[in-house]
N, C-alpha and C positions, 0 to 999 in steps of 0.2 A: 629367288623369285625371278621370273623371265622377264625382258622387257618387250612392251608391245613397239609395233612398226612404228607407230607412232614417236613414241618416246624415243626409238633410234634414232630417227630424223632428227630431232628434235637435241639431242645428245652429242650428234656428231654435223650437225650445220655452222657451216665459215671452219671448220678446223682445220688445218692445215697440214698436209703430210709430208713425213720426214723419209719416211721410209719404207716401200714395198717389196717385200718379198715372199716369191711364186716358187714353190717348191714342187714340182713337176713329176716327182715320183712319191709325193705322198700325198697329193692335190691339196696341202696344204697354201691358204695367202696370207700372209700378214701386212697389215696394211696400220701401219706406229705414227703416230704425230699431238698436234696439244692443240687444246682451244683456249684461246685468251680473250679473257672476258673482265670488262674494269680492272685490269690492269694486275689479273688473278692468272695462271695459267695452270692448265690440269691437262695430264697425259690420256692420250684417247688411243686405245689399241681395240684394230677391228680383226679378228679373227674367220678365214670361211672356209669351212672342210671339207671334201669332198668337191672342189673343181672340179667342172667338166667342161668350165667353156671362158674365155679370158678375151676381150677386147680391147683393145687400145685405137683410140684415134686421136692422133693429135701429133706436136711436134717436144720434142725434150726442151726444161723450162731452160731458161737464160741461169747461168750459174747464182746470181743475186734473187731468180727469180723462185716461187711460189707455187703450191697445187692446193690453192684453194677448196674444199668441200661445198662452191655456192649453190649445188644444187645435187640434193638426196634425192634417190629413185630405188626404193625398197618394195618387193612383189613375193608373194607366197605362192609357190607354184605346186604342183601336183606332187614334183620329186624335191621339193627343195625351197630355195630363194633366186630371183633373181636382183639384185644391186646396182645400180648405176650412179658414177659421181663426173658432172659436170664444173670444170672451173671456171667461173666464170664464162659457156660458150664455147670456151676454146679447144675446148681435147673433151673427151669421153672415154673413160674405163669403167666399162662394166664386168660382172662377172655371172656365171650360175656355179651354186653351191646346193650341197646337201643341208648343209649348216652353218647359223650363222650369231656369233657372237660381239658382245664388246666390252670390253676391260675385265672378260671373265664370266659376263654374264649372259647367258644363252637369250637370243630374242625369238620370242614366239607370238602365234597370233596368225590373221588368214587377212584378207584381202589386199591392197594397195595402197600405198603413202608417199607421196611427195613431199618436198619442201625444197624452193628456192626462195624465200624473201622470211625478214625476221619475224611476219606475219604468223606462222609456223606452220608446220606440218596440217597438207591438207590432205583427205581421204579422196582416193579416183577411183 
């Protein structure tokens, strides 16, 4: 069963990433990390196929430091999705994809979803 943008948001807000990588001849990204929640931790792997467009702005964390998820920006576009995760503020990667998945499960669904605050996931 697909997950709606919603429920992405909502799935993968405050998780922390361990591990990105951009595979540039198969436009594959993997994007690996866990969310810990009461003192529970569970693997969160974000899947997105067909890249066509990769942003990065920001500086590389401090080795002790952190890539927080505080702020999910999920968009269903004509050809695909567009993604954005803000940490805290400080850096921005975004991506466009054809498609887009998490822990195996394809998310589907149409319009716009945010989420920075444990508030959850708002519709824009």
């Amino acid at each position: 069963m697909p997950l709606s943008l919603q429920a992405f948001c909502a799935r993968v807000y405050c998780a922390v990433l361990d591990e990105a990588q951009i595979d540039p001849v198969t436009g594959i990204v993997t994007l690996t990390g866990h969310l810990s929640d009461h003192g529970r931790s569970r693997p969160v792997s974000i899947r997105l196929d067909g890249v066509s467009r990769v942003v990065w702005r920001g500086r590389p964390k401090e080795r002790d430091g952190f890539f927080e998820l505080s702020t999910v920006f999920v968009r269903r576009t004509d050809t695909g999705w567009t993604l954005r995760f803000e940490p805290w503020d400080t850096a921005r990667l975004e991506f466009d994809c054809e498609q887009l998945s998490l822990n195996g499960e394809p998310v589907a669904g149409s319009g716009t979803w945010h989420q920075d605050s444990i508030e959850g996931p708002q519709e824009l």
